[in-house]
VEXBA-231735 format. One record per residue (C-alpha): y negated, z, x negated. Coordinates in steps of 0.001 Angstrom, whole numbers, padded with zeros to 6 digits, always signed. Each point is the difference from the previous one (the first is absolute). Example, Ala and Ser with C-alpha at 12.3 -4.5 7.8 and 13.67 -1.06 7.14 Angstrom:
% residues 2
+004500+007800-012300;-003440-000660-001370;
//
This chain:
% residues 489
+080888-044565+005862;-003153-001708-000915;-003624-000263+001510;-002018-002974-000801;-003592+001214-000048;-003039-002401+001575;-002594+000804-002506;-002728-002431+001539;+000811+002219+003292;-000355+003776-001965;-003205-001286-001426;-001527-001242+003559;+001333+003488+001622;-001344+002461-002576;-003378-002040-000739;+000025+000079+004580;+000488+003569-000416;-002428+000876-002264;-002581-001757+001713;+000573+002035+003100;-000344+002975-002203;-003214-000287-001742;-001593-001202+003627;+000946+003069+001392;-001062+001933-002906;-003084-001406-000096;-000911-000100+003732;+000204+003783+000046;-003532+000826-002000;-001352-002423+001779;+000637+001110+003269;-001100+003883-001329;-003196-001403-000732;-000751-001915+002782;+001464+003573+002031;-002519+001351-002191;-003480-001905+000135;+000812+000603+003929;-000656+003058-000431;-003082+000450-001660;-003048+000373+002062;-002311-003324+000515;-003419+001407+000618;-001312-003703+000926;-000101+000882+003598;-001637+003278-000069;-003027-001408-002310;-000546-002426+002771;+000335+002607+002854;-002392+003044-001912;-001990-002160-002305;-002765-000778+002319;-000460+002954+001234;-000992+001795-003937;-003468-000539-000835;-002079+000211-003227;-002646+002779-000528;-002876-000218-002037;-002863+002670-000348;-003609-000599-001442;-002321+002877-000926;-003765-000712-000198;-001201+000704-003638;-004317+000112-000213;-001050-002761-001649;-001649+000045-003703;-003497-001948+000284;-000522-002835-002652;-001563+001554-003047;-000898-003072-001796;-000609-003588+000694;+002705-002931-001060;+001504-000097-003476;-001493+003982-000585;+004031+001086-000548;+000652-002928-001867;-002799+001319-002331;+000745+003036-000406;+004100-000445-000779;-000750-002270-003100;-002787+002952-001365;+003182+002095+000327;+002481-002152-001256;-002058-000494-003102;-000861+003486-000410;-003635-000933+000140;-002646+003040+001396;-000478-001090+003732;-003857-000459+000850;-001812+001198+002561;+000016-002901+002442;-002587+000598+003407;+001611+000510+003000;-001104-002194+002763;-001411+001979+002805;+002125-000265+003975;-001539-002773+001363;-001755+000799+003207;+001850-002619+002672;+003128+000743-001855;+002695+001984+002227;+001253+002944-001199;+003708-000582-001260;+002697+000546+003067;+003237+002454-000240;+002882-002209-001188;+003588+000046+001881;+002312+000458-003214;+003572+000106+000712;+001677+003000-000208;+003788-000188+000687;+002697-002331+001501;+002952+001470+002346;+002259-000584+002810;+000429+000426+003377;+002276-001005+003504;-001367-000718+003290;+000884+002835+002481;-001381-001849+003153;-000927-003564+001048;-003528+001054+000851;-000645+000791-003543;+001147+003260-000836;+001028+000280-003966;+002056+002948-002135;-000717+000622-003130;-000387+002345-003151;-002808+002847+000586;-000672-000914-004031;-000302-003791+000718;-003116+000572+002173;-001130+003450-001205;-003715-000029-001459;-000535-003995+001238;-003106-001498+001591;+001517-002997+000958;+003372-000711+001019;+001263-003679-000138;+003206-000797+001434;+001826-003545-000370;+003037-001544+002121;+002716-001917-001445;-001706-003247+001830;-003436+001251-002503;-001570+001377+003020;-002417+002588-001431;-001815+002723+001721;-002304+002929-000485;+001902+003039+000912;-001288+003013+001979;+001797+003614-001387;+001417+001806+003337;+001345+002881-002141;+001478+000825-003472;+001851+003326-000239;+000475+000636-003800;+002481+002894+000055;+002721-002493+001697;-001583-003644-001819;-000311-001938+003109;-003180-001788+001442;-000565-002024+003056;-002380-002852-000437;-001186-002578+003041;-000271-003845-000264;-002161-001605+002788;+002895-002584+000715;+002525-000468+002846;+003584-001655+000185;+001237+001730-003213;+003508+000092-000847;+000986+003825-000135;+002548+001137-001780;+003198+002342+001370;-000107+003767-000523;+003780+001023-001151;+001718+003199+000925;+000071+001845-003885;+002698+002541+001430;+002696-003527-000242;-001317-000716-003436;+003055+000910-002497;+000123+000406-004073;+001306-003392-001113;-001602-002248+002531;-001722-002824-001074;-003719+000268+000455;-002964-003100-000855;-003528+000430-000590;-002912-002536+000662;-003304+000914-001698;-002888-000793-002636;+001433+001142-003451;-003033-000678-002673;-001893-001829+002649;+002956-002711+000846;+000176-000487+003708;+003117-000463+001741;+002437+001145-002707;+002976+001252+001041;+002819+002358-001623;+003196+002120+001463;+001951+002721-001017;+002204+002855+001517;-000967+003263+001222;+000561+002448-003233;-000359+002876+002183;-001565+001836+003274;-002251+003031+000243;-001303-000006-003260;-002306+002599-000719;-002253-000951-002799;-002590+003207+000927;-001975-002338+002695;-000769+000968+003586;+003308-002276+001160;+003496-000550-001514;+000262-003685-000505;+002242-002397-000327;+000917-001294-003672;+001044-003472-000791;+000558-002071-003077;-002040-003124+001464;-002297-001085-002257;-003245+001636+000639;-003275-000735-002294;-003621+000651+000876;-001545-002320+002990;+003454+000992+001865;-001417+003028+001276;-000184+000071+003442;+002637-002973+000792;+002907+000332+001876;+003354+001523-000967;+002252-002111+002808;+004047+000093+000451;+001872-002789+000352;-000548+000331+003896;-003294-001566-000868;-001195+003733+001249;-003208+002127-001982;+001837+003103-001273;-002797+000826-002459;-003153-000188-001973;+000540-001007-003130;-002323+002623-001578;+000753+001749-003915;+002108-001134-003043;+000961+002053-002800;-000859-001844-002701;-001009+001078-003776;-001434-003617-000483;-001522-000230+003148;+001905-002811+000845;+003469+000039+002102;+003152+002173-001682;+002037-000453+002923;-001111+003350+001353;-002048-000611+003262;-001240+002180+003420;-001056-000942+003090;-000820+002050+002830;+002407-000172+002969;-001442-001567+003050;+000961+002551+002710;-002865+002307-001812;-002583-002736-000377;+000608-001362+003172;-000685+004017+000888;-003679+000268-001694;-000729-003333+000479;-000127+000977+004114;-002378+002950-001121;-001929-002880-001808;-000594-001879+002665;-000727+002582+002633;-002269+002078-002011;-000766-001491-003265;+001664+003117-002012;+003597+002051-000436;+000228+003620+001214;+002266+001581-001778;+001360+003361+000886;+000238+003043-002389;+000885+004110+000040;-001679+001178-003264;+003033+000769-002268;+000521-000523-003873;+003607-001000-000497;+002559-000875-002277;+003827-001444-000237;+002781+002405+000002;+001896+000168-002599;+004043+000426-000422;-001007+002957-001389;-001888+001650+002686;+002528-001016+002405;+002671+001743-001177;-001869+003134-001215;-001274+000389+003254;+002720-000869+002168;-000958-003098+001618;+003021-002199-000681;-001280-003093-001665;-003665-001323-001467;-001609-001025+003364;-003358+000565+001738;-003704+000853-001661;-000578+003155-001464;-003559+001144+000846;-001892+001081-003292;-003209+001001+001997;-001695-000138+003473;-003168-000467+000341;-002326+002661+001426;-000488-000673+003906;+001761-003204-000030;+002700-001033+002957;+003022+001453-002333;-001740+003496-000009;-000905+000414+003846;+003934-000591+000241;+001337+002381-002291;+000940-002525-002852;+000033+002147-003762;+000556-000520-003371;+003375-000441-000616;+001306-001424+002807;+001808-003273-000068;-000823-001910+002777;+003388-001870+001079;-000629-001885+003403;-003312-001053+001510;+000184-000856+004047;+004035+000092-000446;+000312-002581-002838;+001303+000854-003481;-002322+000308-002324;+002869-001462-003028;-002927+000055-003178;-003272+001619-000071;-002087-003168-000094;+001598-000645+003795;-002073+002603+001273;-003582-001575-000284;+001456-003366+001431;+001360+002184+002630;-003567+001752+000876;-002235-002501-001074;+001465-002027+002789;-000542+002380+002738;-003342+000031+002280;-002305+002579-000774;+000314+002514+002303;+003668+000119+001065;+002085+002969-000170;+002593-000761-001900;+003491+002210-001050;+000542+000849-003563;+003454+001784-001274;-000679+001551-003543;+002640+002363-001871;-001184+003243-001315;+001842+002769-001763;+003447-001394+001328;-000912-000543+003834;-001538-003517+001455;-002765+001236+002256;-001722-002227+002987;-003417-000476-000078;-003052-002170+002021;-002576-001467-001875;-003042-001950+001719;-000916-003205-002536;-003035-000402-001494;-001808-003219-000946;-000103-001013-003949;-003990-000765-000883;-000746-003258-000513;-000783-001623-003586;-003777+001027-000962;-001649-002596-001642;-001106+000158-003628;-003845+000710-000003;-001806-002076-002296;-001800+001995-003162;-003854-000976-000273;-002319+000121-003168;+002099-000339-003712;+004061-001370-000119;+002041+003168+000070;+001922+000261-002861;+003930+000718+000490;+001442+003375-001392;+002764-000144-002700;+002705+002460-000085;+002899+000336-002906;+002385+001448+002394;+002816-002159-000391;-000340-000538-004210;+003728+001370-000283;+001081-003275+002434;-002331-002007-002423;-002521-000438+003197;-004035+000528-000152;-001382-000336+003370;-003336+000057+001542;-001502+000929+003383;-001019-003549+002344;-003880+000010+000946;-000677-001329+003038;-001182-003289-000992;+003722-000007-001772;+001782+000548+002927;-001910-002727+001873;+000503-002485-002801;+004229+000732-000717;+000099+000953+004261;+001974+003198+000195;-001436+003231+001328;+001026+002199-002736;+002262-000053-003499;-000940+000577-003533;-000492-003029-002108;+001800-000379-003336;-001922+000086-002656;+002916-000264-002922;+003816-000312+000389;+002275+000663-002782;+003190+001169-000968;+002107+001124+003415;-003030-001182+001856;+000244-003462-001494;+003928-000136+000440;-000128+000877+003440;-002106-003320+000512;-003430+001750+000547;-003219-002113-001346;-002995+000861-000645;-002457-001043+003464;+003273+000883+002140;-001451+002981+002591;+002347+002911+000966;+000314+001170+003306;+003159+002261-000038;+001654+002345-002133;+003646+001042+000606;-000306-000818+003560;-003871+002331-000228;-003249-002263+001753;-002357-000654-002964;-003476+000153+001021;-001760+001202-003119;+000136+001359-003112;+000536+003271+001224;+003176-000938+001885;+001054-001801-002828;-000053+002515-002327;+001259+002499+002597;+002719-002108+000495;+001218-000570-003715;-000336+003507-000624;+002692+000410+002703;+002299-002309-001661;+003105+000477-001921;-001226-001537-003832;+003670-000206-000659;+001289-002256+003138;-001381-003495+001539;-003084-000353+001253;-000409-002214+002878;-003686-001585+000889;-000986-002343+002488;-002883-002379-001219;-001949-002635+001220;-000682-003165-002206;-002098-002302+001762;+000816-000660+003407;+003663+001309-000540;+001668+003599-000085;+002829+000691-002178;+001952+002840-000809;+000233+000578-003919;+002579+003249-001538;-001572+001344-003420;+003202+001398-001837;-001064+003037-002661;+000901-000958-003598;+002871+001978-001081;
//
């Protein structure tokens, strides 16, 4: 038998058929991607929701005035005797002319930052270091609205300040809960980077209860944080406040995708103390301490590395009175775990002086229960101001095997770079140099030691291991930064 084939037909059918095919094929990227743009976040909405509520901070200092030594044209003068390397003459000085006013302090500006508006009355949260060491603060509104600022209270050991705005009808922004905020959420930023108002940036969370040596763990992001952020808001896509955006690590001292801020719950928590009072109290027990190693734990029985091992108490402090000694590893404080030693201060720090609070501490393979009545931490002394001749800074070779030469901060240092203690560096080389550490760059902590001389310093690189990392914390500018000086081998 014999089939008589329709080849015009076959042709029509298989050119149909493939036709169907390569529109299905195709239609199935595109539908992934549109699946897919869905799904990324559109900030648009929360820009227009927070954005008028984050302000722009700028501070002026007042710098004395140098009177006019010279009438006009006198520099003009002088620069082309220099230029020509002919001998300057001795040109007569007019004398002050007697209805002339004496030359007036100049307003020079000092720094630019960020900040959110906490209530509609005028209430605004910053950075403590946006404001600290300002004579004027200067705040402007996304509708260029500017006002002078009044400081309510700056508490340095958290970095939050509360400043005031004579203004009404303010858009405030919403405080989130931080306890819902999860590793891998998407986060945005509004802020001043470099002076540019209103820029905005997002990231995720990178991680929660960081503990970078500061008073509070904070929360670390890779948003893009530069200086004239400080101070802005860290807000979920809730359009809620879960931060401040606050540090970057940074060996440029620009962004490296390494950012903190500090969680809201604990500004919101000394920004109440703020505005009550004007200052923090802090609650403390007098004791030394120090992490517990794996180590330890096993050699001593305790199970596994938790709690703060005690190193020293302090002579008629709160821990004393209660029974506290050397040795002991305090595990719980009021019935909470204490999980790493750096818990501990946060712990009693944010207790009122005065309470009698419950401490469980392990000693020689028995947990023991003991009371212990808080104390109040001192408050920051000011730096007193040296008279007669400029102090000249101490230099100190201590740290010449991490290729480091340091020198003590005068007073009129620590004014000028604003810390309240450090060493300056004088010369960094070799391990120094690798580890990102310039000369200028002030260090205020060595291997997790407070740095407030030269003699801590060199106390504390004594202590080190010259054969394992070295980790410092260092201020460059207005930003901290944590830099790891590996030994050469």
């Amino acid at each position: 038998m014999m089939f008589q084939i329709d080849w015009k037909k076959l042709n029509a059918c298989v050119l149909a058929s493939a036709c169907v095919l390569t529109t299905s094929v195709a239609l199935v990227p595109v539908t992934s991607a549109v699946a897919q743009v869905r799904t990324l976040p559109d900030f648009t909405d929360l820009v227009e929701q927070v954005g008028p509520s984050v302000v722009n901070i700028r501070t002026l200092e007042k710098v004395a005035a140098k009177p006019s030594g010279g009438g006009p044209g006198e520099e003009e003068m002088l620069d082309f005797f220099r230029r020509f390397g002919l001998p300057i003459p001795n040109m007569p000085r007019p004398s002050p002319h007697p209805n002339r006013p004496a030359p007036q302090d100049e307003d020079q500006p000092r720094g630019v930052g960020s900040g959110f508006i906490l209530s509609a009355d005028g209430l605004i949260m910053t950075n403590a270091h946006v404001v600290e060491g300002a004579d004027e603060v200067l705040v402007t509104l996304t509708d260029k609205r500017e006002f002078k600022a009044k400081i309510i209270g700056a508490d340095k050991r958290s970095d939050v300040a509360v400043v005031k705005i004579e203004a009404t009808g303010l858009p405030a922004v919403k405080v989130g809960d931080v306890s819902r905020l999860k590793v891998g959420e998407w986060v945005m930023a509004i802020g001043s980077p470099f002076g540019l108002e209103n820029t905005v940036t997002a990231g995720i969370v990178s991680a929660k209860q960081r503990d970078t040596g500061d008073y509070l763990p904070f929360i670390q992001t890779d948003v893009a944080i530069n200086p004239g952020n400080s101070g802005g808001p860290l807000i979920n896509m809730r359009g809620e406040v879960v931060g401040i955006n606050s540090q970057i690590y940074s060996r440029s001292g620009g962004s490296m995708g390494i950012s903190f801020a500090i969680p809201m719950d604990e500004a919101v928590r000394v920004s109440e103390q703020l505005r009550v009072s004007g200052r923090v109290s802090r609650g403390r027990i007098g004791v030394q301490i120090d992490q517990v190693t794996k180590d330890v734990a096993e050699s001593i029985g305790l199970g596994k590395p938790q709690g703060a091992l005690v190193r020293s108490v302090e002579p008629g402090a709160p821990a004393e009175k209660a029974g506290v000694e050397a040795g002991d590893i305090i595990t719980k404080f009021e019935g909470k775990v204490v999980e790493k030693s750096s818990d501990l201060p946060r712990m009693v720090g944010g207790t009122k002086p005065g309470t009698r609070s419950s401490l469980t501490v392990f000693r020689r393979g028995a947990t023991k229960e003991l009371t212990v009545t808080i104390a109040e931490i001192e408050a920051d002394k000011p730096a007193k101001k040296t008279a007669g001749k400029e102090e000249k800074p101490k230099a100190s070779s201590a740290g010449q095997a991490l290729g480091l030469a340091v020198s003590e901060l005068t007073e009129a240092q620590k004014k000028e770079l604003k810390v309240k203690g450090g060493v300056k560096v004088e010369v960094a080389t070799d391990a120094a140099a690798r580890g990102g550490l310039r000369e200028g760059d002030v260090i205020v902590s060595v291997a997790n030691t407070e740095i407030a001389n030269l003699k801590d310093f060199e106390a504390a690189v004594g202590k080190t291991d010259k054969n394992k990392p070295v980790a410092m914390v260092i201020r460059r500018g207005d930003m901290a930064q944590i830099a790891v000086i590996r030994p050469s081998r």
